[in-house]
C-alpha positions in Angstrom: 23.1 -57.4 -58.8 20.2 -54.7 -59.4 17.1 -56.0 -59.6 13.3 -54.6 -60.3 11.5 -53.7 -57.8 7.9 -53.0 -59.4 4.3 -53.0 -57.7 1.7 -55.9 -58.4 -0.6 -52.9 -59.3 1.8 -52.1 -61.7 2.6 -55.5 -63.0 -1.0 -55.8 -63.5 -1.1 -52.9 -65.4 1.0 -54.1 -67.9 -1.1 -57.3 -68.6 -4.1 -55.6 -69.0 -3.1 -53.6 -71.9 -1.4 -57.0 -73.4 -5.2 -58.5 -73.0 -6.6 -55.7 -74.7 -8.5 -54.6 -71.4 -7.3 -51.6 -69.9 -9.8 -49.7 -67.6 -8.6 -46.9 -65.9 -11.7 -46.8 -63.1 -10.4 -50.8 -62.2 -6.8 -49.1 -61.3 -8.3 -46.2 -59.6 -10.6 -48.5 -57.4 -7.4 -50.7 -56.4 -5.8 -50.4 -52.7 -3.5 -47.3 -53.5 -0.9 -50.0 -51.2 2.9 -49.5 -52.8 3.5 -53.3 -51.2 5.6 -55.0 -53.9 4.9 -58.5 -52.7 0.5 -57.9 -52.3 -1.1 -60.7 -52.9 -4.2 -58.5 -51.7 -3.9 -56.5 -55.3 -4.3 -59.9 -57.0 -7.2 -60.9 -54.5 -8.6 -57.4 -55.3 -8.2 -57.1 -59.1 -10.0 -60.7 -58.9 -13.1 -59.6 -56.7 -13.3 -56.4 -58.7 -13.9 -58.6 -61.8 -15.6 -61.6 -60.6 -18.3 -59.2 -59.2 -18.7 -58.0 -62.5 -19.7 -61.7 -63.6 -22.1 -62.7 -60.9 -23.7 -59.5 -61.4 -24.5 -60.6 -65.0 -25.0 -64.2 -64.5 -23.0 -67.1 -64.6 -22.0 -68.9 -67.8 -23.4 -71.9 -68.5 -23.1 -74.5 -71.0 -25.8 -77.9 -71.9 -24.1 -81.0 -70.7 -25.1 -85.0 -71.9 -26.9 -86.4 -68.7 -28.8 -89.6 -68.2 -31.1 -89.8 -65.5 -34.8 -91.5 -64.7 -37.4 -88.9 -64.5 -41.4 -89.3 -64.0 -41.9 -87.8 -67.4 -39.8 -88.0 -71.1 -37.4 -85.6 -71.6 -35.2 -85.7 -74.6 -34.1 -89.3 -76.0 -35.4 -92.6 -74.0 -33.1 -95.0 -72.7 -34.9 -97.8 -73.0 -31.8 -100.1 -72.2 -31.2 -99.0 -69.0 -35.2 -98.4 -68.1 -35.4 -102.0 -69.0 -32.4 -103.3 -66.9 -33.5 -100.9 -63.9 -37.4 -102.0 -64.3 -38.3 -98.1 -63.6 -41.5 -98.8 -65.0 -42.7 -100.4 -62.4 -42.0 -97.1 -60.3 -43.8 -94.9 -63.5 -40.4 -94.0 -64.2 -38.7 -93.5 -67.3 -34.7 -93.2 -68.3 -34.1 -90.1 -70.7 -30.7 -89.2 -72.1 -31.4 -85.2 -72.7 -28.9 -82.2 -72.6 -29.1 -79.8 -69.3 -28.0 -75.6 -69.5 -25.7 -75.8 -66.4 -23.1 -74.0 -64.8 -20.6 -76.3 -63.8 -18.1 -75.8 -66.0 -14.7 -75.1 -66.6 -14.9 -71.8 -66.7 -16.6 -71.8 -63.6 -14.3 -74.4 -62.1 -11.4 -72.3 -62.6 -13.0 -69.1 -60.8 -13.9 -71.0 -57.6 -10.7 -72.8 -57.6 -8.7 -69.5 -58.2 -11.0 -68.4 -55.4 -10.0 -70.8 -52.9 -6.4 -70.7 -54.1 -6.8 -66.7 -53.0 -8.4 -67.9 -49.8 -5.4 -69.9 -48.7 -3.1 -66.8 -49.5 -0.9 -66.3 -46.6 -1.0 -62.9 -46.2 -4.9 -62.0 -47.5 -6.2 -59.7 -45.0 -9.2 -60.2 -43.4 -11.7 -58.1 -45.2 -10.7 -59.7 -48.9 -11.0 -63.2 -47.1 -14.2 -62.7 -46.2 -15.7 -61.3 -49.7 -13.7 -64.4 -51.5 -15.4 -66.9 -49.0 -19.2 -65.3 -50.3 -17.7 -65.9 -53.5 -16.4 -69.6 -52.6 -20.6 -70.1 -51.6 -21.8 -68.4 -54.8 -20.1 -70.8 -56.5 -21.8 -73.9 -54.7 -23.2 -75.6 -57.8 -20.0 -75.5 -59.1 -17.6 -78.8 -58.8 -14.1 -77.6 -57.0 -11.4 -79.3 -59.8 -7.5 -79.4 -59.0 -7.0 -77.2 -62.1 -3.9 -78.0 -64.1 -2.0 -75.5 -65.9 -2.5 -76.6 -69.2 -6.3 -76.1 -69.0 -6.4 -72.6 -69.8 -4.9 -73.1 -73.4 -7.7 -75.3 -73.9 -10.2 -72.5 -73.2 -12.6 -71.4 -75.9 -14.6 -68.3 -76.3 -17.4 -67.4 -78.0 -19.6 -64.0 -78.0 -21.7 -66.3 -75.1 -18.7 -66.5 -72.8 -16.2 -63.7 -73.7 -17.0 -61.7 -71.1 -15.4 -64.4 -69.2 -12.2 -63.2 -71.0 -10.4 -60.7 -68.5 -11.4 -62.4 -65.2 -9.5 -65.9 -67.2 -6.4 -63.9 -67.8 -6.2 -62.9 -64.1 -7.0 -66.6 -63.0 -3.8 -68.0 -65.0 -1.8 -64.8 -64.0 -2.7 -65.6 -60.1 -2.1 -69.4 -61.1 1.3 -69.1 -62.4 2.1 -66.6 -60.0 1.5 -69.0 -56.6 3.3 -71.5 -55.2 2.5 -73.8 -52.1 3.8 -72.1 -48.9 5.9 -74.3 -45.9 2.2 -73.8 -44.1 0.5 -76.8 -45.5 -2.2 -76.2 -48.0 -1.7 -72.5 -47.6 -0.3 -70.2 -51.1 2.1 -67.3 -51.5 3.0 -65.2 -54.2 6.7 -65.0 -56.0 8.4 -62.4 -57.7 7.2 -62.2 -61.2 10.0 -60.3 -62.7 12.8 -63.0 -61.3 12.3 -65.0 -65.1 14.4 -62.4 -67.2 13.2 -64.5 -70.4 9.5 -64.3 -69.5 9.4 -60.7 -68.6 11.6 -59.4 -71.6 8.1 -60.8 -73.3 5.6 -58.8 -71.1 8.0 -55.6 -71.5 8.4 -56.1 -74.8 4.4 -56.7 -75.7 3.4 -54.4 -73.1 5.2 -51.2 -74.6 3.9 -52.3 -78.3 0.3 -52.8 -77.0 0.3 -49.4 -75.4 1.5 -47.4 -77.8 -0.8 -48.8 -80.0 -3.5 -47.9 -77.4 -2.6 -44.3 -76.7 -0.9 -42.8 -79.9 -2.8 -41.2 -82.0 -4.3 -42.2 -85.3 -1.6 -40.4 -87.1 0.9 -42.6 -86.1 1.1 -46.3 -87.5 2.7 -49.2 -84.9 3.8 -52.3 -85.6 4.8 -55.4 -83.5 8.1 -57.8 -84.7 8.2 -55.8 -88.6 10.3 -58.0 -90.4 13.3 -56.2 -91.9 15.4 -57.1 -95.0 19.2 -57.2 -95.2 20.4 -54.3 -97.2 22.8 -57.2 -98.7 23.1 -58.6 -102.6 24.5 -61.9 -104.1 25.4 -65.1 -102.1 22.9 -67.3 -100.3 20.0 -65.3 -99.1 18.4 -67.9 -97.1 21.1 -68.0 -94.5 20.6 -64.5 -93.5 18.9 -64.0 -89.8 15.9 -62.5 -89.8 15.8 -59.0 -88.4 12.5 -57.6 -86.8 11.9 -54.8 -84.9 9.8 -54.8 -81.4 8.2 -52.2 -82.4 8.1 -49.7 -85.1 6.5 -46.5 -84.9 5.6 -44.5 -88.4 3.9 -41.4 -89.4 4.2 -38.6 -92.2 7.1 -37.0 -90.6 9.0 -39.4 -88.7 10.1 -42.7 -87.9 10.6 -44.5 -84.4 12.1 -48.2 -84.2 12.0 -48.9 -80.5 13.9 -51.7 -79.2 13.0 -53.5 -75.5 15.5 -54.6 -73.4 14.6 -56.1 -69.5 18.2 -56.3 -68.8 19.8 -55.8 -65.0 21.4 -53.2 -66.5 22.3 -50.7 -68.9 26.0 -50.9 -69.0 29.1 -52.9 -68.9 32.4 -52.3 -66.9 35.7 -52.9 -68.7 39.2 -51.9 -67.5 37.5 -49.1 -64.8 35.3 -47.5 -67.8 31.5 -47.8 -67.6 30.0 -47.9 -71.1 26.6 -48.6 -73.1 26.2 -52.1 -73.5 27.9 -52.7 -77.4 25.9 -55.4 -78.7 22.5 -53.6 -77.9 24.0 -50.4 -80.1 25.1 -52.5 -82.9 22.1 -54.0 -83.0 20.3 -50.8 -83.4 22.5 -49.5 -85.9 21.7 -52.3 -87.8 18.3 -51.7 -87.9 18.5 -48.1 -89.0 21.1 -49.0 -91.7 18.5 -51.6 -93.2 15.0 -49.7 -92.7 15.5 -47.1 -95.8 13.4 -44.1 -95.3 14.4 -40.6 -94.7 12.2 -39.2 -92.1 13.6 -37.5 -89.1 14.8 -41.2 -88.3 15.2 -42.4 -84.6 16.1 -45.6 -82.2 15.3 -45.9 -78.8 17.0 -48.4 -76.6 14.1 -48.6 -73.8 15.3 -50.1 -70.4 13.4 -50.6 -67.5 14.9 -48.6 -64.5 16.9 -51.3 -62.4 16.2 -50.5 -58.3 18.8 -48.1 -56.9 20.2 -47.7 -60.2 20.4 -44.1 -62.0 17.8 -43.1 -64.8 19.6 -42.7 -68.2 17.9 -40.5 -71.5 21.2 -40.0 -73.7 20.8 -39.1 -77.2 23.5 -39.3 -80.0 23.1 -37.9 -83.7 24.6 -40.4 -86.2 24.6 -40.7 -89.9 23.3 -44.4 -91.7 23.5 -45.7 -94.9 20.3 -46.5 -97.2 20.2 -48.7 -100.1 17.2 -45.7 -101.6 18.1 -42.5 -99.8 22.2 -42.7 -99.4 23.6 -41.8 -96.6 20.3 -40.5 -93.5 20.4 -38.3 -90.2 19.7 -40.5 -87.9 19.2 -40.5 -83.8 19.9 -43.2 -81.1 18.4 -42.7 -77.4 19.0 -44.9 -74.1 16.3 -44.2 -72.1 14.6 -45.8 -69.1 11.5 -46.1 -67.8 10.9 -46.6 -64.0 8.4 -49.2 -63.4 8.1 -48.8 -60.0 6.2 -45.4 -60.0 2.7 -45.0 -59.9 1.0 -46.4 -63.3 -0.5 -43.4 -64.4 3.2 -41.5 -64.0 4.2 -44.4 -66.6 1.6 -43.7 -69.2 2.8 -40.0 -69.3 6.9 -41.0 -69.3 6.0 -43.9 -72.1 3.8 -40.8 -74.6 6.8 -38.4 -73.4 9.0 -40.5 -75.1 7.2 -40.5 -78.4 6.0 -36.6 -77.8 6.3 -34.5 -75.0 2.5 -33.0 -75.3 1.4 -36.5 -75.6 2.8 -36.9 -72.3 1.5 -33.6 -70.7 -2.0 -34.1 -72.6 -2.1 -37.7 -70.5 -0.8 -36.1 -67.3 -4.1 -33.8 -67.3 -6.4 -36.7 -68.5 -5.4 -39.3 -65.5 -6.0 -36.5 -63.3 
């Protein structure tokens, strides 16, 4: 079977335009290692970031606390200074709210942090900057984190520079698993969950191109399409989006993702385009109805060992408005396993080819 083979850099490059956080100068200052199993990308990416957060302070938050002081602070607990006798000491129970930093945010960075620590394979040099960061975060409680504590995270404009580092923390987390060296980590395969990746491809393309394109052109994630179909039961029709549609004044580009193993079928000896993924796009273009240099890309990632495809066929559809349209399908793929900048360029050469040459000479 042909399978991915794609970089953590790279990998990381696709979530950081889903979280909206893309910076160039963090890729550039990445090892420049073409290791497809580092875990030290992860453990760099993370100390690249949490730096960023020590340097402008830990987030804190006030928590309830009850505790006998010399003087009043807050509310008086006069229960418990009663049932202690802490006056006879000249002491006082108060129940008062203290600005602190431990916690859960913080929890989750030092326990990613020692997670990192017990990587198998971190090198030397990144074990010993996550260890200062293990002590920096001495105030903080270590928690066995559970994976259903990052949906419960809040931000606010207090703590949303906490964001990005968060998104990296549940990334690592649900990237890990516990090694046959006891207590020690290792990193698996992220693309080996075809389901969960045809997600991050999918998002990832929509999220850049609505990054990079120019104003002029309009993208949309999942439009919603209606069936070019009268009478009967409406209601019973499928619903038809489209991963992600691309408009401006003079054109019209309904891209399609697919992370599939591959982009063909054999039958009987004869290697063809997988059917159901060209029906599929021919049904989108037969139910759009506009009449502007009209075009459907079926976008592949490029399968390891497995030859690049860019064919493009001229076909006619049918519109309910504008009668029978010009139209354009393309198979193209996209090699993930190249160097991150080379796949902004191929992504904008899709969509224009002086996009893609304007890019090339930006990322230089």
């Amino acid at each position: 079977m042909n399978k991915f083979k794609v970089p953590i850099k790279n990998v990381l490059f696709m979530y950081s335009y889903i979280w909206d956080k893309f910076d160039k100068k963090d890729f550039n200052s990445l090892s420049s290692e073409d290791d497809f199993d580092s875990s030290n990308i992860f453990a760099e990416l993370f100390l690249l970031n949490i730096n960023k957060i020590i340097k402008r302070g830990l987030y804190k938050e006030y928590n309830e606390k009850c505790d006998e002081l010399n003087t009043v602070k807050g509310k008086i607990d006069i229960i418990s200074t009663i049932n202690k006798q802490s006056l006879k000491n000249c002491k006082i129970y108060c129940e008062f709210d203290d600005l602190e930093e431990n916690n859960i945010y913080n929890q989750i960075l030092k326990y990613i942090a020692i997670r990192l620590y017990k990587t198998i394979d971190i090198n030397a040099e990144n074990k010993k900057k996550l260890n200062k960061v293990i002590l920096y975060f001495s105030q903080v409680d270590y928690v066995e984190i559970k994976k259903d504590a990052f949906k419960k995270l809040i931000f606010n404009r207090s703590n949303y520079y906490y964001f990005y580092i968060l998104k990296i923390c549940e990334l690592i987390y649900n990237s890990q698993m516990l090694s046959d060296q006891k207590g020690k980590y290792m990193f698996y395969d992220l693309f080996s969950d075809d389901k969960k990746m045809q997600y991050v491809f999918e998002l990832f393309v929509y999220k850049f191109y609505e990054k990079e394109l120019p104003r002029k052109y309009k993208i949309e994630y999942q439009h919603q399409l209606d069936w070019q179909l009268t009478g009967g039961n409406q209601s019973l029709l499928p619903i038809m989006k489209i991963d992600t549609l691309i408009t401006s004044s003079d054109e019209t580009i309904v891209i399609d993702t697919k992370y599939k193993k591959k982009y063909t079928n054999v039958n009987f000896d004869k290697e063809s385009l997988i059917s159901e993924n060209m029906y599929q796009m021919m049904s989108y273009l037969n139910n759009i109805n506009v009449n502007n240099n009209l075009k459907g890309i079926l976008l592949y990632p490029l399968p390891y060992n497995y030859n690049s495809i860019d064919e493009s066929y001229d076909c006619n559809v049918v519109s309910k408005i504008h009668g029978i349209v010009g139209a354009k399908i393309q198979f193209i793929t996209i090699d993930l396993s190249q160097k991150w900048k080379k796949i902004s360029c191929d992504l904008l050469n899709i969509i224009d080819k002086q996009l893609g040459d304007l890019k090339k000479e930006q990322l230089k």
